[in-house]
C-alpha positions as CSV (number, residue, x, y, z in Angstrom):
1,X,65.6,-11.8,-3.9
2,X,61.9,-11.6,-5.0
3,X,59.4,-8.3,-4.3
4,X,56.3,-9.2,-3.6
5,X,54.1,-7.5,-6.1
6,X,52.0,-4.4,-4.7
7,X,48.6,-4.5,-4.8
8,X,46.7,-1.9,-7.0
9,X,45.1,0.1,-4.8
10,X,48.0,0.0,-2.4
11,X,50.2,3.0,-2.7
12,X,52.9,1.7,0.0
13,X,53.9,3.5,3.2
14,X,55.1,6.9,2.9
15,X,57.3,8.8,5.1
16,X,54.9,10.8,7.8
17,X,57.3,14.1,8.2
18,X,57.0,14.8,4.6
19,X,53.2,15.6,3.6
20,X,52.4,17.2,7.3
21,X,52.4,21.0,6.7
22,X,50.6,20.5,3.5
23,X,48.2,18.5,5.4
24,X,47.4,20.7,7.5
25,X,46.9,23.3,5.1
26,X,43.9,21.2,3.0
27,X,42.3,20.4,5.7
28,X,41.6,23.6,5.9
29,X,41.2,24.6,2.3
30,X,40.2,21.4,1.0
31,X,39.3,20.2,-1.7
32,X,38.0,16.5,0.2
33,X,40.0,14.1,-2.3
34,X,43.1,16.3,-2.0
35,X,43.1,16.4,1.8
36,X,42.2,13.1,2.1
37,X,45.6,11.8,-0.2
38,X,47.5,13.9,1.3
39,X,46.3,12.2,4.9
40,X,46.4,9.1,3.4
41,X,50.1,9.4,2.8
42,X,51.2,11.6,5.9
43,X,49.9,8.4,7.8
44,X,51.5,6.0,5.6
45,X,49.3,3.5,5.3
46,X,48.5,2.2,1.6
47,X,44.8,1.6,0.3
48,X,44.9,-2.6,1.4
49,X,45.7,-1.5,4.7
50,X,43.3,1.0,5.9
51,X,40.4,-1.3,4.3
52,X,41.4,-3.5,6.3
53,X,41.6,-1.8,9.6
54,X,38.1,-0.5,8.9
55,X,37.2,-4.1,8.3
56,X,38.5,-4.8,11.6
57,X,36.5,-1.6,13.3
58,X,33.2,-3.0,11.7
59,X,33.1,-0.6,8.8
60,X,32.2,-1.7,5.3
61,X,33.0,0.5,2.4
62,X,35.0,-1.1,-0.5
63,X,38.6,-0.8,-1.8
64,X,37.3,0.9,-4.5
65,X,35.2,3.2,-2.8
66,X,38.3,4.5,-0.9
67,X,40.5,5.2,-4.3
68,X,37.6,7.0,-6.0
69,X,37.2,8.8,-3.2
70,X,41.1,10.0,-2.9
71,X,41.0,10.5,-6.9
72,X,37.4,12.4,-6.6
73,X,35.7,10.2,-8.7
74,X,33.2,10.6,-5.7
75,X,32.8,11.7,-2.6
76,X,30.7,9.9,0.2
77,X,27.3,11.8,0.7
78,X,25.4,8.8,1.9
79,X,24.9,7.9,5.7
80,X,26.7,4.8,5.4
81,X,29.3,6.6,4.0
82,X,29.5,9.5,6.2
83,X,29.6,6.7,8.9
84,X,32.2,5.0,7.2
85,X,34.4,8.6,6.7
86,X,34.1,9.7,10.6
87,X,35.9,6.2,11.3
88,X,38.5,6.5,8.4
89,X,39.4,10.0,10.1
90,X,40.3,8.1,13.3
91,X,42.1,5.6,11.3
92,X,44.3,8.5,9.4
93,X,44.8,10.3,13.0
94,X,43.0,13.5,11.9
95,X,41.5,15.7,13.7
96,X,37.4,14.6,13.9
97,X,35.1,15.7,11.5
98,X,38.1,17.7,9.3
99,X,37.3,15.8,6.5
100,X,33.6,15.7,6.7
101,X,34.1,19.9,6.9
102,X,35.3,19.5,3.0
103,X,32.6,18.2,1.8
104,X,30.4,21.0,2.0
105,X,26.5,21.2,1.7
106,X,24.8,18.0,0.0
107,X,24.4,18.9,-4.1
108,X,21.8,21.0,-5.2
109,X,18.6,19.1,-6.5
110,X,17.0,19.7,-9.7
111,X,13.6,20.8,-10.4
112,X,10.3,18.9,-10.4
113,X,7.8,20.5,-12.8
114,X,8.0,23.8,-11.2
115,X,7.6,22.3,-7.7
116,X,10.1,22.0,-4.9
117,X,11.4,18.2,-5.3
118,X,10.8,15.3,-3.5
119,X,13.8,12.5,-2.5
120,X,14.8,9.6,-0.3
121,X,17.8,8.1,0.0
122,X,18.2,6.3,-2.8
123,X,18.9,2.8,-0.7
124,X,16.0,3.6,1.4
125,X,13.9,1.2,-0.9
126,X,16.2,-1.7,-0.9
127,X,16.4,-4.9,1.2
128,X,20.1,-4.1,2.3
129,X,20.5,-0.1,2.1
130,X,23.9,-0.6,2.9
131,X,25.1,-3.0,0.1
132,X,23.1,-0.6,-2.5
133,X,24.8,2.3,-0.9
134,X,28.4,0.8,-1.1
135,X,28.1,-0.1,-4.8
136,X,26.8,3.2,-5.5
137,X,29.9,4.9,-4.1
138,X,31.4,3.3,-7.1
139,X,30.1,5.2,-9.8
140,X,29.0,9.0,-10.8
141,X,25.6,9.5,-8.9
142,X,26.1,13.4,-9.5
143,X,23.4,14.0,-12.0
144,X,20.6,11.5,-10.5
145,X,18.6,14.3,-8.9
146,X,19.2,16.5,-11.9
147,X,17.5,14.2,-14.3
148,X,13.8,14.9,-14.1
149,X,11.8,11.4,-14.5
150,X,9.3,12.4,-17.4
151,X,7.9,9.2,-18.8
152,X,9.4,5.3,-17.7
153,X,8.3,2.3,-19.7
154,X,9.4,-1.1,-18.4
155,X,8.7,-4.5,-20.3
156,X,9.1,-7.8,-18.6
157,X,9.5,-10.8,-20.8
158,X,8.3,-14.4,-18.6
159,X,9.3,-17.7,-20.8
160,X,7.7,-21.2,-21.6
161,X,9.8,-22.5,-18.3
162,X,8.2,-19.5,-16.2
163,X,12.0,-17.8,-16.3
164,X,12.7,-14.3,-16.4
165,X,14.2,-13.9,-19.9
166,X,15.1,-9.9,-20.4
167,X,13.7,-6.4,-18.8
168,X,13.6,-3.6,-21.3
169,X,13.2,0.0,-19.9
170,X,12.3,3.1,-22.3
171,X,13.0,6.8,-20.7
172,X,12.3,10.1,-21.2
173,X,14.2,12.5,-19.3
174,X,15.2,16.0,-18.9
175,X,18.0,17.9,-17.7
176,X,17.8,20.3,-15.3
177,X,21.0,21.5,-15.0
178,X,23.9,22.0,-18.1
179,X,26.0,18.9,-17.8
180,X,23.9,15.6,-17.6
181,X,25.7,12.9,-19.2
182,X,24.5,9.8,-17.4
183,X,21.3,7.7,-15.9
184,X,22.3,5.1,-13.4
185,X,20.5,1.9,-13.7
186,X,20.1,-0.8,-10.2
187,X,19.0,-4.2,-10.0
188,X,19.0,-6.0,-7.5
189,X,18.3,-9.8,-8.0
190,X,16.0,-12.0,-5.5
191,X,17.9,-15.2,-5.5
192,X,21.8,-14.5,-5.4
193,X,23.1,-18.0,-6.6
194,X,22.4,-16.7,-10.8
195,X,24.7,-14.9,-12.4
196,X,23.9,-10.5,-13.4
197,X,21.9,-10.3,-16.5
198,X,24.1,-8.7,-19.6
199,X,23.6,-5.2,-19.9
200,X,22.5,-4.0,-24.0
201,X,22.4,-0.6,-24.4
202,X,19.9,0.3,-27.1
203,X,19.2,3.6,-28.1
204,X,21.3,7.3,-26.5
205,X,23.3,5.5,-24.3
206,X,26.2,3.3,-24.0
207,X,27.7,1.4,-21.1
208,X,30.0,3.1,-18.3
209,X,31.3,1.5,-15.2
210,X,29.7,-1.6,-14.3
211,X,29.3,-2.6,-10.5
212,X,28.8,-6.0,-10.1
213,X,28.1,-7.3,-6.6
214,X,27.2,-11.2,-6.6
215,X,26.9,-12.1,-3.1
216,X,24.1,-9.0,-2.3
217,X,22.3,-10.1,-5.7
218,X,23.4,-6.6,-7.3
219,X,24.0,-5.1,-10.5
220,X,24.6,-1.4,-10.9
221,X,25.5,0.2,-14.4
222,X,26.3,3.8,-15.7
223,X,24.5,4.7,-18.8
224,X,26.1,7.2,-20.8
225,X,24.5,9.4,-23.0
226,X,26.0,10.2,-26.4
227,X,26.8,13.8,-25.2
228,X,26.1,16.0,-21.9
229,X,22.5,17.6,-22.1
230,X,22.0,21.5,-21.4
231,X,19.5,22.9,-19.3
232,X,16.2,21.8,-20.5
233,X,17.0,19.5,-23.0
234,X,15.2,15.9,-23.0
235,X,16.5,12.7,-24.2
236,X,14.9,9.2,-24.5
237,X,17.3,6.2,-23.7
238,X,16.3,2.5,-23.7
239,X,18.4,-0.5,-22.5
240,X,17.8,-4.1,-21.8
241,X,19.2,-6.4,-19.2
242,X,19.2,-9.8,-20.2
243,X,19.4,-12.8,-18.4
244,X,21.2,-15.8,-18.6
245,X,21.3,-19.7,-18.1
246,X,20.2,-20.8,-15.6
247,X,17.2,-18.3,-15.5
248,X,16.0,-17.5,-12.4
249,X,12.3,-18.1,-12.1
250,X,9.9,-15.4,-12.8
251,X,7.8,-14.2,-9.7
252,X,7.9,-10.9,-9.4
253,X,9.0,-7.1,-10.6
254,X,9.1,-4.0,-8.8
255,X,10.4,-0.7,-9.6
256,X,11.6,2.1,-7.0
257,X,11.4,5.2,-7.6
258,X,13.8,7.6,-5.3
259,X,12.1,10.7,-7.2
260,X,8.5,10.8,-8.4
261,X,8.2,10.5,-12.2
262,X,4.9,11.9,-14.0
263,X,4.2,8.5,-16.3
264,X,5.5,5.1,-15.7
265,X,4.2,2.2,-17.5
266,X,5.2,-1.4,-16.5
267,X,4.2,-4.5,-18.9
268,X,4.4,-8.2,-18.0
269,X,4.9,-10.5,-21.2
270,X,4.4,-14.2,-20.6
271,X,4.1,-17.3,-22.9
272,X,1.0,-18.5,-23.8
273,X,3.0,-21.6,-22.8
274,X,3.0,-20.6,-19.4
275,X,0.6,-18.5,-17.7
276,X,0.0,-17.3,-14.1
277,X,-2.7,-18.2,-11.8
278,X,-3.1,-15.2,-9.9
279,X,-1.3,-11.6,-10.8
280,X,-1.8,-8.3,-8.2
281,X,-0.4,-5.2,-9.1
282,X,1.2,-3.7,-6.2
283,X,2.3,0.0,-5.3
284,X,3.3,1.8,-2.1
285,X,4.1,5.8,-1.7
286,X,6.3,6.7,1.0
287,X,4.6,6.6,4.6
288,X,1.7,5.0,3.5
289,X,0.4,1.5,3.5
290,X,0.6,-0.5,0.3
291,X,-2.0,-0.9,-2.3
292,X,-2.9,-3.8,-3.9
293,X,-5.7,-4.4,-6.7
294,X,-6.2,-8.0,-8.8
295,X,-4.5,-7.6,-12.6
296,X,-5.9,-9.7,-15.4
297,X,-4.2,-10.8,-18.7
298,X,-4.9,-9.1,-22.2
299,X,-5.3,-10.9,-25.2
300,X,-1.6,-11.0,-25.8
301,X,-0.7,-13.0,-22.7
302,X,0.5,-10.0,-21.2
303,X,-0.5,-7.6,-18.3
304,X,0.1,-3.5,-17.9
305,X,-0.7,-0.6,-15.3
306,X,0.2,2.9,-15.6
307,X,0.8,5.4,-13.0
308,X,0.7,9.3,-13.0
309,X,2.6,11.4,-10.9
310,X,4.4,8.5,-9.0
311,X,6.6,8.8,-6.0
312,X,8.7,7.9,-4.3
313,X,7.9,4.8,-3.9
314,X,7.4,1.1,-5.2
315,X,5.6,-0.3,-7.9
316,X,5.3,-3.9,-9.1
317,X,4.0,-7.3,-10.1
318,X,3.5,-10.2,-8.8
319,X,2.2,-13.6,-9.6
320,X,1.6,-17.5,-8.6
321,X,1.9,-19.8,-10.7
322,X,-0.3,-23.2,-11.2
């Protein structure tokens, strides 16, 4: 007789009577991931099959999602999530809002210049919050809002065939709490059909987990720093994500900004070969109107802005070509 392999994530069904007093115990002491295995296996459904019951109930959070959730890897703070946990407590037959109890207040938030800070949701920028918030339940988001945004630099490189050949990014941040160890990088991509750019780590930082989502056009990556930071301590990271063939043409480039940083300088690189007609450099701050202005070439072929004091918001390129 064969046995069917079981799937990864699928831990089988346990026996109910077993794990009910303990149960009942951390769902009132906690911590989340514990409570949450131990209601995972009291119900005795496996990993596979509660995905797919909140499949069914219109719910979309990811296989992974749910393990690192159980394992603490993370923990859903987002509204999607949150959503997404009041229906996985109807699913596990607890009692409503038991889990949600264990989660406690949202994180603290880090410092800006001496000044209370100033966030969004960091999906609140994106085409499909949802998709970003998903993938972002798949790695360590725990630092973001603890890593204050002192200087950005991002360089865009257009080639002869108007495609978008690599985007650099230079950083300087600081921590404002002991700990830091990590910068979370998103792209998301406009046409879906090319494949994620490779990921090159180049200075302070090597690659973590890697979050590749195809069908929403998205690419999220952990950068790891070369050792946690302490309070106060700055470090400047650079990384590169290059594309591959086929390139995707160049139109555009737009970063978001969740939390404001005080310098961010964007540069647009194109080949003499092939030059834009028309370039604007765009920008909007949250609840107000966007602001466009004209952008001209420099003597290199290339084009650059800098902003002060920016955020949240957007702020971009864009461009027509002959």
């Amino acid at each position: 007789m064969t046995v069917p392999p079981q799937h990864p994530f699928d831990s089988g069904d346990a026996h109910p009577e077993s794990g009910s007093a303990e149960l009942e115990v951390l769902l009132t002491t906690g911590p989340f991931d514990a409570a949450l295995k131990a209601a995972i296996a009291t119900r005795g459904l496996g990993l596979t099959r509660i995905h797919d019951r909140l499949r069914r109930d219109g719910v979309t959070v990811s296989l992974a999602t749910l393990s690192y959730w159980q394992s603490g890897r993370s923990r859903p703070e987002r509204r999607e999530s949150l959503v997404a946990l009041a229906q996985l407590e109807q699913v596990l037959e607890v009692p409503a809002g038991s889990l949600k109890s264990l989660l406690g207040p949202p994180r603290p938030r880090g410092q800006w210049f001496g000044k209370q800070p100033i966030a969004t949701g960091t999906a609140v920028w994106w085409s499909d919050p949802a998709a970003v918030d998903d993938a972002l339940d798949e790695v360590n988001m725990r630092w973001d809002e603890r890593l204050t945004r002192i200087s950005q630099h991002d360089v865009v490189r257009v080639g002869p065939a108007r495609e978008e050949l690599s985007f650099g990014s230079r950083q300087v941040l600081r921590a404002e709490e002991d700990g830091a160890d990590r910068w979370v990088a998103i792209l998301h991509l406009d046409d879906h059909d090319h494949v994620p750019p490779l990921v090159r780590p180049r200075k302070n930082c090597r690659l973590g987990r890697v979050v590749s989502r195809p069908a929403d056009g998205l690419l999220v990556t952990e950068l790891l720093f070369d050792r946690p930071l302490t309070r106060g301590e700055t470090i400047i990271t650079e990384h590169e994500l290059v594309n591959r063939a086929p390139y995707p043409q160049a139109t555009n480039y737009e970063r978001k900004f969740r939390l404001p940083a005080r310098e961010f300088g964007l540069e647009v690189c194109f080949d003499p070969a092939a030059l834009p007609r028309r370039i604007e450099q765009h920008s909007r701050l949250e609840g107000q109107p966007e602001q466009v202005r004209e952008a001209v070439l420099d003597g290199s072929h290339s084009v650059h802005s800098i902003a002060l004091s920016f955020g949240p918001g957007c702020y971009g390129f864009r461009w027509e070509w002959e």
